[in-house]
C-alpha positions as CSV (number, residue, x, y, z in Angstrom):
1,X,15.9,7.2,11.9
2,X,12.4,8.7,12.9
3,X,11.8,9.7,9.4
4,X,12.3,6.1,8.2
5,X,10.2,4.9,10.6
6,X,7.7,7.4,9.7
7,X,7.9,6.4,5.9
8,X,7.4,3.1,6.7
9,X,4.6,3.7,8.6
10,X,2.7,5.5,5.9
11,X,3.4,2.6,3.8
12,X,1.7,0.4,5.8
13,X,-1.1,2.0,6.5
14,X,-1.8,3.0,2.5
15,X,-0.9,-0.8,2.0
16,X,-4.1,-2.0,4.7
17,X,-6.2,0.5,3.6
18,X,-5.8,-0.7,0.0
19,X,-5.9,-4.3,1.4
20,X,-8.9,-4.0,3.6
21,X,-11.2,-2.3,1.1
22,X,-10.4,-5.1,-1.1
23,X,-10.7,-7.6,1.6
24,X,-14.7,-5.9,2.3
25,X,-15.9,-5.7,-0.9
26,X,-15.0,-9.2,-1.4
27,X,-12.7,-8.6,-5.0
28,X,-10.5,-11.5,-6.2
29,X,-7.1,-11.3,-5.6
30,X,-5.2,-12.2,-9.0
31,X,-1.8,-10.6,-10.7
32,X,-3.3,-7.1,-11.2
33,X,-4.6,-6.6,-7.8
34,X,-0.4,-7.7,-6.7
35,X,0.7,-4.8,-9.5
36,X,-1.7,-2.3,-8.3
37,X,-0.7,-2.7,-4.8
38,X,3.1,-2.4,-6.0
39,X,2.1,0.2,-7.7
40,X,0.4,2.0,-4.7
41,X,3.9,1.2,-3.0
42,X,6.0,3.1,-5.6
43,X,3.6,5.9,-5.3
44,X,3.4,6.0,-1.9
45,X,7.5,6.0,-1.2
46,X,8.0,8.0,-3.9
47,X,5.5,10.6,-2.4
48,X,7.5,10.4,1.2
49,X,10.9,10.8,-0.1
């Protein structure tokens, strides 16, 4: 259980990083900034397990 937990921690916090710097720099959000954060996702899980 505490390594789920962990994993989903670093998920969200690679997922409001991404989100944030997008969200200061002011960038539109359109389809490829939704597949690069799925993306990002699929790395980031895939990286943990």
């Amino acid at each position: 259980l505490a390594f789920a937990v962990s994993a989903i921690v670093a998920l969200m916090h690679d997922i409001v990083i991404s989100i944030g710097a997008v969200s200061y720099l002011g960038y539109e959000v359109n389809s490829t900034f939704v597949i690069a954060i799925l993306t990002i996702l699929g790395y980031s899980i895939n990286d943990t397990v």
